[in-house]
C-alpha positions in Angstrom: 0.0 0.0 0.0 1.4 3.1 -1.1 0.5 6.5 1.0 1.2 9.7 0.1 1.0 12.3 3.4 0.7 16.2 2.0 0.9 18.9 4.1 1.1 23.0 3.8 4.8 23.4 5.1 7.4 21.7 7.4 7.7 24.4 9.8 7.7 23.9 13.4 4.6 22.5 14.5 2.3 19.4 16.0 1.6 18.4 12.8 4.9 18.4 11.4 6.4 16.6 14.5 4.1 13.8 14.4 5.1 13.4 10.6 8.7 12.9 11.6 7.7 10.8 14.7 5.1 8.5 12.9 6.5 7.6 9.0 9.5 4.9 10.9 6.4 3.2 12.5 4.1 3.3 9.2 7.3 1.5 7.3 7.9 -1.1 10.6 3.7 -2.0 9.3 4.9 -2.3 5.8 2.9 1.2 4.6 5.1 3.5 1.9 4.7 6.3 2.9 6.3 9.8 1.2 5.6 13.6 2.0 4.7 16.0 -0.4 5.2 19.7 1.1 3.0 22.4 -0.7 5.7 25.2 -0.1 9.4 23.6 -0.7 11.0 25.9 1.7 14.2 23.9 3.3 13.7 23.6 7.2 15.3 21.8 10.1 12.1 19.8 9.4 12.3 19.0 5.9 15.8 17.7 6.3 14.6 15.0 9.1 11.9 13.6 6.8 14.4 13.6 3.9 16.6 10.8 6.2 13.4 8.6 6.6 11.5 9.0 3.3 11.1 10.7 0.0 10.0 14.3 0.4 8.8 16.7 -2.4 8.1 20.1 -2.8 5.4 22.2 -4.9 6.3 25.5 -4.7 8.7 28.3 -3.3 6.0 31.2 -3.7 2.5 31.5 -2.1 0.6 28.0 -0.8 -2.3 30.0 -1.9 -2.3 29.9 -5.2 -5.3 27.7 -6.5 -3.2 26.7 -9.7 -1.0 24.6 -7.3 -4.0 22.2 -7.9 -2.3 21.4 -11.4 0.7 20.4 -9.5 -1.0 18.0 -7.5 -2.5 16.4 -9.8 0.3 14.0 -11.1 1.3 13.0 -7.5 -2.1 12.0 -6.6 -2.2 9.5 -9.4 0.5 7.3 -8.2 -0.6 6.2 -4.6 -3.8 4.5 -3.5 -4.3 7.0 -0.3 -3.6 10.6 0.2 -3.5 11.5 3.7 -3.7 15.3 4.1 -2.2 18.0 6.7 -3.6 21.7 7.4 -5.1 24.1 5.2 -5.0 25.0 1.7 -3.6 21.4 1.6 -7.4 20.3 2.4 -9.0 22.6 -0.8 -6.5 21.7 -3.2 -6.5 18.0 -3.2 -10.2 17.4 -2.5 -10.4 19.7 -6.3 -7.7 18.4 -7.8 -9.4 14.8 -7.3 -12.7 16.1 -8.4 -11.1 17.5 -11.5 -9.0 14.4 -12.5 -12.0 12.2 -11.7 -9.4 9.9 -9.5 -10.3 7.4 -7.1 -7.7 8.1 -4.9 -9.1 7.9 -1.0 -8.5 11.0 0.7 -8.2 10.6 4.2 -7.9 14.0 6.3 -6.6 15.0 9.8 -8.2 17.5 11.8 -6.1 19.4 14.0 -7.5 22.4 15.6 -11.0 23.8 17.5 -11.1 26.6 15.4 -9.8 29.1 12.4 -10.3 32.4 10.9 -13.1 30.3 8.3 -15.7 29.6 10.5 -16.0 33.1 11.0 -16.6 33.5 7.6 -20.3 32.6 5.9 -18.5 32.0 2.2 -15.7 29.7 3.8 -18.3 27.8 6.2 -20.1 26.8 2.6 -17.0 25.8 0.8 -15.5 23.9 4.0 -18.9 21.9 4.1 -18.6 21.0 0.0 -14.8 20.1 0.5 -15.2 17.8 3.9 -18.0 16.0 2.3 -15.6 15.2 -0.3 -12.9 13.4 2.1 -13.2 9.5 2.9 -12.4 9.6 6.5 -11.9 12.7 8.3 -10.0 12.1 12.0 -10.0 14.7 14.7 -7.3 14.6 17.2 -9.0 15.2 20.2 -12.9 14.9 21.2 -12.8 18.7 21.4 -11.6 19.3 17.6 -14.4 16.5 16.9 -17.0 18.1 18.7 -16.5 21.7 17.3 -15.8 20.1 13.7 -19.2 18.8 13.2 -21.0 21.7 14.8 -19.6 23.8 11.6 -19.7 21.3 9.6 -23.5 20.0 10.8 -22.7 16.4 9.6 -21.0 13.9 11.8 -20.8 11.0 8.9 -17.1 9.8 8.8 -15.6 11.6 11.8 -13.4 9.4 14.1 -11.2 10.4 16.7 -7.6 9.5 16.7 -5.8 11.4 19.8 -2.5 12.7 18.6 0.9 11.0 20.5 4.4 11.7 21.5 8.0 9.1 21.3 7.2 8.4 25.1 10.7 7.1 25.6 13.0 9.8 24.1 10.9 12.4 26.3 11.9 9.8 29.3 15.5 9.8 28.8 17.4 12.6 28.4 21.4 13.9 28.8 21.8 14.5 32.1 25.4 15.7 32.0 24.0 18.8 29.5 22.9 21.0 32.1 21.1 24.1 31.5 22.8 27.1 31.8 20.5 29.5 32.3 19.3 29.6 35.0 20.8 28.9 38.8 20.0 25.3 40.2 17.8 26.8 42.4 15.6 28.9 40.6 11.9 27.3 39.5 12.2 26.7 36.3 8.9 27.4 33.9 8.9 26.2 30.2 6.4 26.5 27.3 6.8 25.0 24.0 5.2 26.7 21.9 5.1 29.1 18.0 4.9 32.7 18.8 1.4 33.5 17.7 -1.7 34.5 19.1 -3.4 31.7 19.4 -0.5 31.1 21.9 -0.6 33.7 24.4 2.7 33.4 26.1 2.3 37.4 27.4 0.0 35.6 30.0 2.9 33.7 31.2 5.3 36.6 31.0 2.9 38.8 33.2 2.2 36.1 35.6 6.5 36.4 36.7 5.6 40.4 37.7 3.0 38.3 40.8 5.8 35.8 41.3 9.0 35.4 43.6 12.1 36.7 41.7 13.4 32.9 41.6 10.8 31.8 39.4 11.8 32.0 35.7 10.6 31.7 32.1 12.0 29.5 29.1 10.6 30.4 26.1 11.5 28.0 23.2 10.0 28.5 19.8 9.9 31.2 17.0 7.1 33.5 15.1 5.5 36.5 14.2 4.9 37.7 17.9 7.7 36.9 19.4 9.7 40.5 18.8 6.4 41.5 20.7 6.8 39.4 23.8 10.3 40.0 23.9 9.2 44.2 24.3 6.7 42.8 26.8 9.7 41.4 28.8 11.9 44.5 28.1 8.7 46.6 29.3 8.1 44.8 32.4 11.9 44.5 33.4 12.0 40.9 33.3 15.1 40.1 31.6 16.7 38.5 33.8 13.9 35.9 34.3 13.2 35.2 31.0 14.9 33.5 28.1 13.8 32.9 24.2 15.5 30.2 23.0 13.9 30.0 19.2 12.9 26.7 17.6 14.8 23.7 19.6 15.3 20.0 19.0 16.5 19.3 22.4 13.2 19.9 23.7 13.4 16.7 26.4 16.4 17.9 27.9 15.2 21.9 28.4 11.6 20.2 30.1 13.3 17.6 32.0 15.4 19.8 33.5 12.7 22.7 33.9 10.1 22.5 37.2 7.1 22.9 35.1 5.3 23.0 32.0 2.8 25.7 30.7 0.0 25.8 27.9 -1.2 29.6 27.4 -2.9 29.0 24.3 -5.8 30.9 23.8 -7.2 27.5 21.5 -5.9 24.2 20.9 -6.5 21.2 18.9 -4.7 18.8 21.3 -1.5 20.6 22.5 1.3 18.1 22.3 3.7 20.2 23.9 1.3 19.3 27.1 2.0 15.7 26.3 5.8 16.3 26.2 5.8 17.6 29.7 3.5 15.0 31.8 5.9 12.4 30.0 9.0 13.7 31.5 7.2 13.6 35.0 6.6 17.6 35.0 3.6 18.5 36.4 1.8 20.8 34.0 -0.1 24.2 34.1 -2.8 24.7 31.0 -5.6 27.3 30.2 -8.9 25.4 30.7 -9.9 25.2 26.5 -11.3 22.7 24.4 -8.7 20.1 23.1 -6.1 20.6 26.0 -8.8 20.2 28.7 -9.4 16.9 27.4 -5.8 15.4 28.1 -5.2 17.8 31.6 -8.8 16.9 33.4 -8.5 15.8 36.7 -4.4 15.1 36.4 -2.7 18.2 35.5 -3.7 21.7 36.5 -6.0 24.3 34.2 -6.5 28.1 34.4 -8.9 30.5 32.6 -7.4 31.6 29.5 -5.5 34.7 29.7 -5.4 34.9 33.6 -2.2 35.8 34.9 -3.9 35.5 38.2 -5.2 32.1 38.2 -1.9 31.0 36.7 0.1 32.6 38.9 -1.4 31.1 42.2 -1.0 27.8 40.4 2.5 28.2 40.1 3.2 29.1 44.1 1.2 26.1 45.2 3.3 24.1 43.0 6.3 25.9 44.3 5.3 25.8 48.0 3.7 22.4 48.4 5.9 19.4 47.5 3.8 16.8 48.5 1.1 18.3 46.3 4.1 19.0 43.3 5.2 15.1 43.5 1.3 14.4 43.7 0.2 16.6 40.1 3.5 15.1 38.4 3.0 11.6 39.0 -0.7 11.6 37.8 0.7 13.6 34.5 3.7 10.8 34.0 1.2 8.3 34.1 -1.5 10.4 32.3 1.2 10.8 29.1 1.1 6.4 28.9 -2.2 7.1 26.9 -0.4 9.1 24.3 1.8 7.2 23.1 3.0 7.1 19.2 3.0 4.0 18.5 -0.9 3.5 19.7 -1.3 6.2 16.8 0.1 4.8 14.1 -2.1 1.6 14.8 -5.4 3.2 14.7 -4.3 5.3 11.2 -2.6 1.8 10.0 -6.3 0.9 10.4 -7.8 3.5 8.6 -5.8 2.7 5.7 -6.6 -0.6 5.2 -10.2 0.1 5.3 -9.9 2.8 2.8 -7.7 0.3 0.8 -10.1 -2.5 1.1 -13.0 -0.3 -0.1 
C-alpha cells in the first residue's frame, strides 16, 4: 500500500512533529509512505523527513495559489491513499481529485478547534462541499471533533484518533547537558510553543511580575509575535527571568530539566507540547480550553485563558507544596502512557486498510 501524506509546510509545528515521529512506525507496518510539502522551503524539518522518506516540494511562492491544484495532480495518481495536513492542503487536493476524476481515497486530519473560516459565511459553505468530499476525516482530540461537526453540521465519517508523542525519548534525556541559564535553584517554567496568538505566552510573561524573583521563564520557539513578547519582557523588566531560546530540537532535555510545564494557548486542537511535559514527569499548568482540557482533566492543572492570576497562584502552590508538586506530576507521568505514538500509528494503519479494502 502506497501512501502519500501532504501537508502546507514543514515548519515547526504538532503536525509536522508527528510526521517525523510517525512515517518509521508506518514502514515497521509495511505502509510506503512519502511527503509531499506544498511550499518547498528547506527547514530543520524537511531535512529530518528527507533521512526517513522521500519528500517533495510544490512550490517556493504562495501555498495559496489555486493553480497549485495542477501540481498535484500527477502526485495523486501514483498512490492509492492521500493522507492530508492543514489548510489549503485540504482545498486543493479534495479539487484536484474532483477535476482528475481519480479514485484516490483522501483521508484527512483535523487538528485544531477553530480558524479564521468559520468566522466566515463564504468559507463555512465551501469547508462543508470540500469535507463531504474526504473519505475519513480524523479529529485529534474529542474537542476538535465536537467543534468540527458543529460547523460542519454532519457527523458522517468523523473518528477520533488522539495525537501522541515518542514516550521514551521524552523519558530519557542527557543528564550531563545541564542548562545554563538559569541557577540550580531557581523554579524553572517552560512553554513550548510558536509565537502566535493563538499562543498567548504574554500571559505567562505577566504572571512572573506576581511571582517570587526565583521563578523563571524559558521560552522556546519562534514566530511572528515573538519580537512583541520580547518588548513585553523588556517593558516589564523581566530580563533577567526570562529567556527565548527560538525553535529547539533538544526539547526533552530543556523540560526535563525545567520545574514545570505551561499551555497559554488561547485555542488548541490537542496541544502536544502538554504531552511532552506529563511524559517527562513535570507537572503541568494549561488554560482550561477545548482540546487541552481533554488530556489535563483531573491530572494536570487548568486556568482560565489569559489569567495571569489564576496561573500565577497555580505556580506558588506548586512551588510551595511538594507533597502536592510530586502528587500533580505523578498523575501527569502516568497520564502521558495514553499518548503514546505508537498506539497512533495503529489506529491510522487501520484507517488505511479500510480505505484500501474499499
Amino acid at each position: 500500500m502506497r501512501v502519500l501524506q501532504i501537508i502546507s509546510s514543514l515548519n515547526t509545528g504538532g503536525a509536522e512533529k508527528l510526521l517525523i515521529d510517525s512515517i518509521p512506525l508506518y514502514q515497521e507496518g509495511n505502509i510506503k509512505v512519502d511527503v509531499l510539502s506544498i511550499s518547498n522551503k528547506k527547514t530543520p524539518f524537511s531535512a529530518k523527513i528527507e533521512l526517513i522518506t522521500n519528500l517533495k516540494g510544490l512550490t517556493s511562492k504562495s501555498i495559496y495559489n489555486p493553480f497549485l491544484i495542477f501540481k498535484i495532480i500527477p502526485y495523486i495518481k501514483e498512490y492509492d491513499i492521500i493522507h492530508l495536513h492543514l489548510f489549503p492542503t485540504l482545498y486543493w487536493v479534495v479539487i484536484a481529485k474532483l477535476i482528475s476524476f481519480s479514485n484516490v481515497k483522501l483521508i484527512y486530519t483535523e487538528h485544531s478547534t477553530h480558524n479564521k473560516r468559520r468566522n466566515n459565511l463564504i468559507f463555512t459553505l465551501l469547508d462543508r462541499f470540500i469535507y463531504k468530499r474526504l473519505d475519513t476525516i480524523v479529529c485529534i482530540s474529542d474537542g476538535v471533533r465536537n467543534e468540527l461537526i458543529n460547523h460542519l453540521k454532519f457527523k458522517a465519517k468523523i473518528i477520533v484518533i488522539n495525537n501522541g508523542i515518542n514516550i521514551e525519548h521524552f523519558r530519557s534525556f542527557n543528564s550531563n547537558k545541564a542548562l545554563n541559564y538559569f541557577s540550580v535553584n531557581d523554579f524553572k517554567l517552560i512553554q513550548v510553543s510558536s509565537f502566535r496568538e493563538q499562543k498567548d505566552q504574554s500571559t505567562v510573561i505577566r504572571s512572573l511580575t506576581l511571582l517570587p524573583k526565583e521563578v523563571k521563564l524559558i521560552l522556546v520557539g519562534d514566530g511572528e509575535l515573538k519580537v512583541m513578547n520580547q518588548k513585553l519582557v523588556d517593558d516589564l523588566n523581566l530580563q533577567n527571568r526570562v529567556v527565548f531560546l527560538g525553535n529547539r530540537y533538544d526539547i526533552s532535555n530543556l523540560i526535563n530539566q525545567s520545574d514545570v510545564a505551561i499551555l497559554s494557548s488561547n485555542n488548541e486542537g490537542f496541544g502536544l507540547a502538554i504531552v511532552e511535559g506529563m511524559a517527562c514527569g513535570k507537572p503541568v499548568i494549561a488554560s482550561d480550553i477545548k482540546g487541552v482540557r481533554d488530556i489535563v482533566e483531573n491530572y494536570g492543572l487548568l486556568f482560565k485563558k489569559g489569567n495571569e492570576i489564576e496561573l500565577c497562584n497555580l505556580i506558588i502552590k506548586l512551588m510551595e507544596n511538594r507533597k502536592f508538586y510530586e502528587k500533580i506530576a505523578n498523575k501527569c507521568y502516568k497520564r502521558a502512557e495514553d499518548f503514546d505514538i505508537g498506539e497512533m500509528t495503529k489506529h491510522y494503519i487501520s484507517q488505511y486498510h479500510i480505505l484500501f479494502q474499499q
